[in-house]
Backbone bond lengths (Angstrom), bond angles and torsions (degrees), N, CA, C in turn:
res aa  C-N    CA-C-N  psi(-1)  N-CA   C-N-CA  omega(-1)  CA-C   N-CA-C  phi
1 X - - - 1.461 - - 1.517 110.40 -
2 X 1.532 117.69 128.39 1.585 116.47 163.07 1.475 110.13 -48.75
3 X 1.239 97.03 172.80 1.577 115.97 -163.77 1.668 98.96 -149.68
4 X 1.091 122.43 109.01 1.628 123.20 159.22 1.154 120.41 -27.51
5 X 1.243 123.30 119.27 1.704 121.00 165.95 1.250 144.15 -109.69
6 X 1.659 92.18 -24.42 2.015 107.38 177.91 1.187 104.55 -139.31
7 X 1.453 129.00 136.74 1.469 121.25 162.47 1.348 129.67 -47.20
8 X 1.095 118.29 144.10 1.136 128.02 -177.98 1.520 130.41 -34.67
9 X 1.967 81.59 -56.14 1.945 91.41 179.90 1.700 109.51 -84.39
10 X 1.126 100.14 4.26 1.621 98.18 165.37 1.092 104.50 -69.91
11 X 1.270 138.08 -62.51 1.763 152.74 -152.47 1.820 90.61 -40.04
12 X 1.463 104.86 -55.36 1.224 99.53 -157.61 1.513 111.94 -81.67
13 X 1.420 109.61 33.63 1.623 105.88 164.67 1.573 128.55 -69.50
14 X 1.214 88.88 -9.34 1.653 101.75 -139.32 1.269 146.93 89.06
15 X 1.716 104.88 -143.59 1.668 92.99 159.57 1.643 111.50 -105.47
16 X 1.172 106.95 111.48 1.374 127.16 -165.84 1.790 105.02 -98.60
17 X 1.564 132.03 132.21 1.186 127.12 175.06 1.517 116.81 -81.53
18 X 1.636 98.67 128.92 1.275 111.45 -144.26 1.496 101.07 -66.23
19 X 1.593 126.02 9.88 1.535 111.05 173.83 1.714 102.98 -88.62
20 X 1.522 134.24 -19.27 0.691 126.29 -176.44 1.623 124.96 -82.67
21 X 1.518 111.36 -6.50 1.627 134.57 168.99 1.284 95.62 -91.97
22 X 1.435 167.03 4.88 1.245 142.29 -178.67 1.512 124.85 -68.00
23 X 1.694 94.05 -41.04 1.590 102.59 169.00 1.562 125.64 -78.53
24 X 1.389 101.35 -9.67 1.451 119.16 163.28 1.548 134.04 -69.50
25 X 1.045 89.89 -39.36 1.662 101.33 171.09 1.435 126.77 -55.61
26 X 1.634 114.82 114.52 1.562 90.88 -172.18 1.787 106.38 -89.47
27 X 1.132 113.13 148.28 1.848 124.88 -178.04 1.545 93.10 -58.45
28 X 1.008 98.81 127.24 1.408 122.86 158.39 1.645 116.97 -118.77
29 X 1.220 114.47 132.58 1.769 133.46 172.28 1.789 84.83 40.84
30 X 1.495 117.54 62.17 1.452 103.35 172.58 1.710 128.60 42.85
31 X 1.489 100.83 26.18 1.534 116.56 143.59 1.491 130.23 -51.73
32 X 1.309 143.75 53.68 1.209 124.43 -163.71 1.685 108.10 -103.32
33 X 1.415 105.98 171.39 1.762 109.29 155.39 1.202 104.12 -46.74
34 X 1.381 129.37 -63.24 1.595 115.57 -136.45 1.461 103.49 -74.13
35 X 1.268 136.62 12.09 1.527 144.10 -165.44 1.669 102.71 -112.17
36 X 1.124 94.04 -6.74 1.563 93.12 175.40 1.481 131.98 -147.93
37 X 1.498 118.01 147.29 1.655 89.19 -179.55 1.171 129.53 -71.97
38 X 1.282 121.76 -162.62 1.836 121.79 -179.97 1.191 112.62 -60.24
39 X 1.324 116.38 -19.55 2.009 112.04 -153.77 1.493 84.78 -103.52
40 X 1.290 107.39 -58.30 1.541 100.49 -176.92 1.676 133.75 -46.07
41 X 1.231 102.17 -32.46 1.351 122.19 169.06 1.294 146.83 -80.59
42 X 1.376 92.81 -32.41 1.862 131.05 146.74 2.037 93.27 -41.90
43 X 1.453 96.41 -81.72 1.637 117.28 -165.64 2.298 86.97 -31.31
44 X 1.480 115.48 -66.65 1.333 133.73 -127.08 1.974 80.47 -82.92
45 X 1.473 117.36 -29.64 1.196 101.78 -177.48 1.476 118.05 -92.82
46 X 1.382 101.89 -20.88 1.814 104.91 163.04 1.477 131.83 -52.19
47 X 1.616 102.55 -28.78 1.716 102.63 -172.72 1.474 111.77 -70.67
48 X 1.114 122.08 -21.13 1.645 125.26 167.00 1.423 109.33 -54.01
49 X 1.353 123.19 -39.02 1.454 118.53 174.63 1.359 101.74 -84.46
50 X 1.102 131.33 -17.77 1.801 121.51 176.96 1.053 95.19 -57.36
51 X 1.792 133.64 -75.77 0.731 171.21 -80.12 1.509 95.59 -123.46
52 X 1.394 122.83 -55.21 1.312 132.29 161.22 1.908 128.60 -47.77
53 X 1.330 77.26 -31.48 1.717 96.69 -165.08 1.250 79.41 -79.89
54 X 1.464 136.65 -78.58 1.098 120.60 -159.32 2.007 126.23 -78.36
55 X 0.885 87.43 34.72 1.732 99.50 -173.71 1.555 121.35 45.12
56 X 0.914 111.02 47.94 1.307 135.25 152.92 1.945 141.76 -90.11
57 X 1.279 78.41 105.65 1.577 86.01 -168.40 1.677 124.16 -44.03
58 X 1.648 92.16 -54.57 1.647 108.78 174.58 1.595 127.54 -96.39
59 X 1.614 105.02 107.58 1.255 104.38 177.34 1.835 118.08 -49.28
60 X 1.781 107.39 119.08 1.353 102.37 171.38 1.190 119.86 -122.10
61 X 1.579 115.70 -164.61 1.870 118.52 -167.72 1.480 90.48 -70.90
62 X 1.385 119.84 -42.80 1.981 109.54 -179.69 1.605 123.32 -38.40
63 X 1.085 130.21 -62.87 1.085 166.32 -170.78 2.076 90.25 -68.66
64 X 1.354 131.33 -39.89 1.743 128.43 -173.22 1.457 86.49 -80.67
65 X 1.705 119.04 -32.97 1.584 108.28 -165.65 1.868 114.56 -83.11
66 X 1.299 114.32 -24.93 1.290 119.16 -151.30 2.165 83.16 -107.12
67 X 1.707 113.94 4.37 1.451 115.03 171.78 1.505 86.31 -105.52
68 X 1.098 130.47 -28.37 1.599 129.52 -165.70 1.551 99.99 -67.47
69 X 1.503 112.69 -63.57 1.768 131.32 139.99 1.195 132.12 28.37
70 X 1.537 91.45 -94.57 1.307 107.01 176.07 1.456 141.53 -105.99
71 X 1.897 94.49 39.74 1.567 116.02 -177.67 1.677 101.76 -83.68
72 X 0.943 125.86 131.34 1.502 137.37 -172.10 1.763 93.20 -73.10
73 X 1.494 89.72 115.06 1.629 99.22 166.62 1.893 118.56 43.18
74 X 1.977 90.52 43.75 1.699 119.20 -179.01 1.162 99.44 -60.84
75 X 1.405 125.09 177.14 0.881 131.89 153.02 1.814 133.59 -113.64
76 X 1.539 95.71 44.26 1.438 126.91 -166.30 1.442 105.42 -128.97
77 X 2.032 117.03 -21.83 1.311 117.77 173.09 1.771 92.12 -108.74
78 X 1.142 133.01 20.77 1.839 111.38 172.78 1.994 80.27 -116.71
79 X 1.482 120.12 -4.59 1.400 100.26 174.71 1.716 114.11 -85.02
80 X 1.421 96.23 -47.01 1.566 89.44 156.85 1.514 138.38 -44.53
81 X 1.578 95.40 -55.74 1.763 102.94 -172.93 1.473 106.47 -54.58
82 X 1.498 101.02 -21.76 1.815 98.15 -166.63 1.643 105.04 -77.77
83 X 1.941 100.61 -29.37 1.409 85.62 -154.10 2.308 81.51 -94.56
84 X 1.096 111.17 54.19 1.170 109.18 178.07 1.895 139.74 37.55
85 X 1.080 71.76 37.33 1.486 107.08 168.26 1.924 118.05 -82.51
86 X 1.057 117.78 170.79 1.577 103.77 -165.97 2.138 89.67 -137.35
87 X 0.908 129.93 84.99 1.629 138.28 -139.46 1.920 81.00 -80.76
88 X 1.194 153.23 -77.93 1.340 119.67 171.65 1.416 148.64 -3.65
89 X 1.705 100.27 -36.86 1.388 109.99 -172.73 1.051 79.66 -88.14
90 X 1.335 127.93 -52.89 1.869 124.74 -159.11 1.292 107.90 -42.26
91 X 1.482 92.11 -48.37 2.181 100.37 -164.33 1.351 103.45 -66.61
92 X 1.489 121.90 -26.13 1.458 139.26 174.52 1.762 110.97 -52.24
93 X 0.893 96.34 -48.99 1.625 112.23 -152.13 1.934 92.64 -80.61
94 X 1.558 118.33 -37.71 1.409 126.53 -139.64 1.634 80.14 -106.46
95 X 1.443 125.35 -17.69 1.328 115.53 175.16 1.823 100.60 -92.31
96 X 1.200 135.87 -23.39 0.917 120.12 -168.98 1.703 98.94 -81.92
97 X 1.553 129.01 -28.04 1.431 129.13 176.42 1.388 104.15 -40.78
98 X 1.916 116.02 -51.33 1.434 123.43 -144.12 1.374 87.89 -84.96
99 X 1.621 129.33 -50.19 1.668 105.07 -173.51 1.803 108.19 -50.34
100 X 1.114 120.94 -47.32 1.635 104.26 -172.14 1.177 123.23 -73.47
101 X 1.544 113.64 21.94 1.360 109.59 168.50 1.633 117.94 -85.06
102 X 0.977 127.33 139.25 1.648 128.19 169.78 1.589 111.04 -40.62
103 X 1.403 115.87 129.42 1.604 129.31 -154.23 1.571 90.81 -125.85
104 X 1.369 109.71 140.89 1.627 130.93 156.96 0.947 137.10 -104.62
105 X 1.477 119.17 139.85 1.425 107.13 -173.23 1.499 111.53 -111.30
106 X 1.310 126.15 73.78 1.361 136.06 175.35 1.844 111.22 -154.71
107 X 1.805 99.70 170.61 1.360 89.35 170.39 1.596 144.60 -68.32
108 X 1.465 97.48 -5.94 1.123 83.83 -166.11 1.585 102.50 -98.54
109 X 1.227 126.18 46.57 1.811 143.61 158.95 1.542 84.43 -43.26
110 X 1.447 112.48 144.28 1.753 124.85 162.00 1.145 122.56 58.82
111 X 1.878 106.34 14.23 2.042 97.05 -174.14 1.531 108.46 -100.04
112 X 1.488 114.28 3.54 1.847 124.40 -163.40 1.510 98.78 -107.24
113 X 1.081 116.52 119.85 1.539 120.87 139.25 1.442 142.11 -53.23
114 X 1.349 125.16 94.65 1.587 114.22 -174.98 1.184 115.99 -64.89
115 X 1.513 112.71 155.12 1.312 125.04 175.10 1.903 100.06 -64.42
116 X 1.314 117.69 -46.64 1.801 98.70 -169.09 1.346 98.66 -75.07
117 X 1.468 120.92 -23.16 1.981 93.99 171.13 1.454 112.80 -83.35
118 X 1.190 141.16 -16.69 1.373 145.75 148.28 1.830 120.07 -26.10
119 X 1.571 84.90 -53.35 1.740 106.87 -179.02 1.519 107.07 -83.80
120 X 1.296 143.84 -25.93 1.447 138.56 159.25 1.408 114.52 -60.34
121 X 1.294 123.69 -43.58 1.564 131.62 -179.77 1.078 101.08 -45.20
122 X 1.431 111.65 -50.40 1.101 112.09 -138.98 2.113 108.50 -93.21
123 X 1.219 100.19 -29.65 1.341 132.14 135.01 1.825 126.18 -6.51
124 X 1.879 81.43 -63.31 1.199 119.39 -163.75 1.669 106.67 -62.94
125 X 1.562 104.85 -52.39 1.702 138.03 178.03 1.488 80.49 -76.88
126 X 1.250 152.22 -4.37 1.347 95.65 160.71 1.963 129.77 -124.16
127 X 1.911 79.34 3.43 1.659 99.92 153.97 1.648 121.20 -79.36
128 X 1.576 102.09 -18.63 1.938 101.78 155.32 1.272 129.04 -79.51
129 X 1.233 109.36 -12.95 1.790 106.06 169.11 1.531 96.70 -90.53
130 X 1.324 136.48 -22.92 1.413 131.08 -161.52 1.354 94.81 -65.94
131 X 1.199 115.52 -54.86 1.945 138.90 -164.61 1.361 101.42 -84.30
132 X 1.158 144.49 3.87 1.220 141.53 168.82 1.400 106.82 77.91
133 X 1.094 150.76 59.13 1.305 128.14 -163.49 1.840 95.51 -136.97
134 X 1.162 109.25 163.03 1.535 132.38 170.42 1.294 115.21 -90.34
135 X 1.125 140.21 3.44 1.436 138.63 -177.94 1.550 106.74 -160.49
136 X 1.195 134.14 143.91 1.965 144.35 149.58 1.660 86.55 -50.81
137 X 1.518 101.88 127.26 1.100 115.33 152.21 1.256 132.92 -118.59
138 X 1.493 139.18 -160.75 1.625 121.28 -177.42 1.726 95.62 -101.30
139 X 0.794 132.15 2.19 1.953 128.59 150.54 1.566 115.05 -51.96
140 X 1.648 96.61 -45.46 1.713 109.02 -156.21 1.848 78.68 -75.48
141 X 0.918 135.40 -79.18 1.156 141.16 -158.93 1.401 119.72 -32.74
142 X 1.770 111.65 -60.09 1.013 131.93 152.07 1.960 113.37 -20.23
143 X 1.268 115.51 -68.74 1.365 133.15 -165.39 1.549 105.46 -73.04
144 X 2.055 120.31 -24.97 1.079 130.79 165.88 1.693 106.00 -48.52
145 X 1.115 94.44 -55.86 1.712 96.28 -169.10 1.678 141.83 -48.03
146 X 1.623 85.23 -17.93 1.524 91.26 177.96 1.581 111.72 -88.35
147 X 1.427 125.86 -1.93 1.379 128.24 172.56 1.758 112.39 -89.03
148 X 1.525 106.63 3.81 1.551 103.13 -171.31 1.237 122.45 -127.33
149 X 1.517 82.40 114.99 1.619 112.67 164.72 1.162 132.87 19.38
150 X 1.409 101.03 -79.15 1.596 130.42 -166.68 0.968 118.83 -68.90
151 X 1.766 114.70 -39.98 1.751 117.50 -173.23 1.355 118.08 -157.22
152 X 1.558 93.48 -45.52 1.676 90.43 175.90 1.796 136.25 -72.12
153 X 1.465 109.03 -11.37 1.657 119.09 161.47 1.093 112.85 -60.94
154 X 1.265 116.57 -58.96 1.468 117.32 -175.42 1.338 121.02 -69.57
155 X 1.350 133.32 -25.68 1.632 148.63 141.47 1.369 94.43 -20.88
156 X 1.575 92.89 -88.00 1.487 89.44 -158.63 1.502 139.92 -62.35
157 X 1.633 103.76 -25.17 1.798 114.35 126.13 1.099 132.58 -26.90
158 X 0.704 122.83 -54.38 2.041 129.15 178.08 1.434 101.68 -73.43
159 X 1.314 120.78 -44.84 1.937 109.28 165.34 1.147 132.60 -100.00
160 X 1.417 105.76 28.79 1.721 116.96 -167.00 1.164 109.11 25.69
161 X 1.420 108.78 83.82 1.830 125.49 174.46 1.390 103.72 -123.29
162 X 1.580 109.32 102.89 1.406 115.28 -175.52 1.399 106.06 -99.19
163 X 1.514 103.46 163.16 1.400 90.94 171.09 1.291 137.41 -91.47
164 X 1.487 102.12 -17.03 1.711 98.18 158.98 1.889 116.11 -51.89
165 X 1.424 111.83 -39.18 1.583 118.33 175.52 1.461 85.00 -38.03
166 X 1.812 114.59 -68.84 1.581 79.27 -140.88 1.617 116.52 -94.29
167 X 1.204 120.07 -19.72 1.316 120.90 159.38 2.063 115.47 -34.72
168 X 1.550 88.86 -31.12 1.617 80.63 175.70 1.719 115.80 -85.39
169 X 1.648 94.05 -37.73 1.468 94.13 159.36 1.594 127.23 -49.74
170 X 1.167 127.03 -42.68 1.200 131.90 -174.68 1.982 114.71 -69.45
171 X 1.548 84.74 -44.23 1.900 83.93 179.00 1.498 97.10 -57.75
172 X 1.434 138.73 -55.78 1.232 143.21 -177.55 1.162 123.13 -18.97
173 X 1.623 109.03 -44.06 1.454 126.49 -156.07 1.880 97.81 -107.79
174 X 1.199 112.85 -51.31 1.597 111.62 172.26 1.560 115.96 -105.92
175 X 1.391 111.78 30.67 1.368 86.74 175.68 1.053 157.08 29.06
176 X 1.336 141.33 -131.87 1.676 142.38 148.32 1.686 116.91 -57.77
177 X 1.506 105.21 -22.68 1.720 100.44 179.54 1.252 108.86 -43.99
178 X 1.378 117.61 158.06 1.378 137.31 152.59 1.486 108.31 -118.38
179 X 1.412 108.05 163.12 1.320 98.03 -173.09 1.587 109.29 -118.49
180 X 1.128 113.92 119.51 1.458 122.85 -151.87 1.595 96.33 -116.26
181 X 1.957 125.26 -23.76 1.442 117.56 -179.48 1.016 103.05 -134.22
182 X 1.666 97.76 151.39 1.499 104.64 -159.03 1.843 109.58 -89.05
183 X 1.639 108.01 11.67 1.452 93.12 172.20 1.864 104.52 -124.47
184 X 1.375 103.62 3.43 1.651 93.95 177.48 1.826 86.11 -111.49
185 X 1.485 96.33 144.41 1.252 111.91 173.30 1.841 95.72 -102.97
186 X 1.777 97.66 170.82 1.911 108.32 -147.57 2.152 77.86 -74.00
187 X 1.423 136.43 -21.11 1.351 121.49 -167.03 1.655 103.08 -92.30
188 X 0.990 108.89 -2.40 1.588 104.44 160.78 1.434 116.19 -118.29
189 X 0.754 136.94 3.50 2.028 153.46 145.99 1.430 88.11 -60.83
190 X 1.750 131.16 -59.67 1.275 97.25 -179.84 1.586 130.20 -53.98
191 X 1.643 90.81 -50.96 1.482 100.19 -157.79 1.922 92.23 -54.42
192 X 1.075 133.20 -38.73 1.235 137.59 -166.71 1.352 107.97 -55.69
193 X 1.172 111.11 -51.79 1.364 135.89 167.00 2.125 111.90 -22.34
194 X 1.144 73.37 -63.21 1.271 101.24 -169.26 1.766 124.92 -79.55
195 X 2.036 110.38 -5.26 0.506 141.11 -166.63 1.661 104.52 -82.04
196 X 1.721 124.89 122.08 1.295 107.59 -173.75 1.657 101.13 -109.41
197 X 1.197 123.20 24.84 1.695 115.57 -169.37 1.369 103.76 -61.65
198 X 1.579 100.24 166.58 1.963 120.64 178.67 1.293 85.20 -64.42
199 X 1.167 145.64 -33.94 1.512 134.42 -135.61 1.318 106.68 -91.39
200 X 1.617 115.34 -24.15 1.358 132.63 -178.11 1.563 107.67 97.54
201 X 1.350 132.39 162.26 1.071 152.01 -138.21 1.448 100.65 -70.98
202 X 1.236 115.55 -76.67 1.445 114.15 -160.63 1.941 112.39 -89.55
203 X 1.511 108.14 -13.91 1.705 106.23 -169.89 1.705 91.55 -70.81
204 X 1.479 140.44 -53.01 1.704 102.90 179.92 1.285 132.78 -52.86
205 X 1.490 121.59 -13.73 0.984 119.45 -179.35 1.868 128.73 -95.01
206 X 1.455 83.93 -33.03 1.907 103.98 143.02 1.008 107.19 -24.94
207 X 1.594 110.98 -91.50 1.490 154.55 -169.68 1.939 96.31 -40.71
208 X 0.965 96.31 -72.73 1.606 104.99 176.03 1.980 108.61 -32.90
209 X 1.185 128.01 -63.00 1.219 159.11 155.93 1.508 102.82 -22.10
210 X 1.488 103.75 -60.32 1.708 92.73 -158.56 1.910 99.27 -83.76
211 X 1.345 100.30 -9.80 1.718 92.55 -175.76 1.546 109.84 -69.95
212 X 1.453 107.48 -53.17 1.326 132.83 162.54 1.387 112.63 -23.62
213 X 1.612 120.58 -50.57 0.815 115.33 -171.24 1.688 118.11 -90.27
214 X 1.357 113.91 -36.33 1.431 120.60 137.42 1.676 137.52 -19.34
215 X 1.191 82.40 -53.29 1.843 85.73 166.32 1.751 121.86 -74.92
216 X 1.320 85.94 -37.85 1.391 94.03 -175.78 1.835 110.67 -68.12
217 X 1.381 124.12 -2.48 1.100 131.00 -152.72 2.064 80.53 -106.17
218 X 1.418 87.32 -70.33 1.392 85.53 -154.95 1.911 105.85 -77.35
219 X 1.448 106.14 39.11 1.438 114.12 147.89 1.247 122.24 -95.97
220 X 1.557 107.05 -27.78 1.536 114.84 176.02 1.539 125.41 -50.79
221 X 1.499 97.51 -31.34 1.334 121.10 -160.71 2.031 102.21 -115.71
C-alpha cells in the first residue's frame, strides 16, 4: 500500500530547491533528513516533483533515479561514467520507463510513497552500515537499485551495470573515506584531504559551500 509523503499544497510550488523542502517533508516509515546527506536527500525530496510533473500519483524508484540524474555534476553520474556507463542514455532510457507509466489527472500527482522506493531506502540503510558510514549516501542508493524490482534490475540489465562495476566504481571515487558528514560527500573528503591551505583542510571547502549556497538563495528571491 502507498503511503503519503508531501502535502498537498506543497506540490504546487513547483520546482522548489530541495534545501528549502527539508522541513517540509513529512517522515514517513522513519524517513528523515538527518539519515541522510544533503545530496542524497536533495535527490529523495525531488522525486515528488518528478513524479508530479509527470502525473503520477505514486512516488517511485524511476522518478529517485532520473532526480539522482539530473543533479548537475552528482555524484550518481561520476559513479556511472566511472563504472562506464554513458548517463544520457541512462537518463534516456529511465525517462522513457516514467512516460509509460499510468498518469492522473488530479492533485494529488506525487503525494504516495511506493512500496519499491520504500524497499531501496531501505536497501539503501543497509549498504550504509555495510561501508561503515554515518549517513545514506547517493553510492548506497545508487547500489540499492540493482535489487529492484520495478525498474532498476532491468536498467541495469539493459546496460550491463553490475555490481561489482559499481562498487569498484565507487571505491575509485571515495576510497577509504567514510562518510561521517552529512554535507561533504567521501569524493570531496578526498579532495579535502588532500587539501594543503593556511586555512586548514576542510574550512575552504565549508566556506566554498556556504557561498554557493548563498547565491543560490538569493536567486530564489
Amino acid at each position: 500500500m502507498a503511503m503519503p509523503f508531501v502535502p498537498d499544497g506543497l506540490l504546487g510550488l513547483g520546482r522548489v530547491p530541495a534545501l528549502l523542502l527539508f522541513d517540509a517533508i513529512l517522515p514517513v516509515e522513519g524517513i528523515t533528513q538527518q539519515d541522510f546527506t544533503e545530496m542524497a536527500w536533495q535527490a529523495i525530496v525531488s522525486s515528488p516533483e518528478v513524479a508530479k510533473e509527470n502525473k503520477h500519483q505514486i512516488i517511485e524508484t524511476e522518478h529517485l533515479m532520473k532526480a539522482l540524474l539530473e543533479q548537475k555534476n552528482g555524484l550518481a553520474r561520476r559513479i556511472f561514467s566511472k563504472a562506464g556507463v554513458d548517463n544520457t542514455r541512462l537518463l534516456e532510457a529511465t525517462d522513457k520507463f516514467i512516460q509509460r507509466q499510468p498518469k492522473v489527472i488530479s492533485e494529488s500527482s506525487g503525494s504516495m510513497l511506493g512500496r519499491d522506493l520504500e524497499s531501496l531506502i531501505q536497501r539503501a540503510r543497509d549498504y550504509k552500515k555495510e561501508y561503515g558510514d554515518s549517513f545514506v549516501s547517493v553510492e548506497h542508493l545508487v547500489l540499492a537499485f540493482a535489487q529492484d524490482q520495478r525498474f532498476g534490475k532491468q536498467l541495469f540489465k539493459d546496460f550491463q551495470i553490475s555490481q561489482k562495476a559499481l562498487k569498484s566504481a565507487i571505491e575509485s571515487i571515495r576510497g577509504r573515506q567514510q562518510v561521517i558528514d552529512q554535507g561533504v560527500q567521501p569524493c570531496v573528503g578526498i579532495w579535502s584531504d588532500k587539501c594543503s591551505s593556511k586555512y586548514g583542510r576542510r574550512r575552504p571547502f565549508i566556506l566554498a559551500g556556504s557561498l554557493m549556497i548563498s547565491v543560490a538563495t538569493l536567486d530564489i528571491y
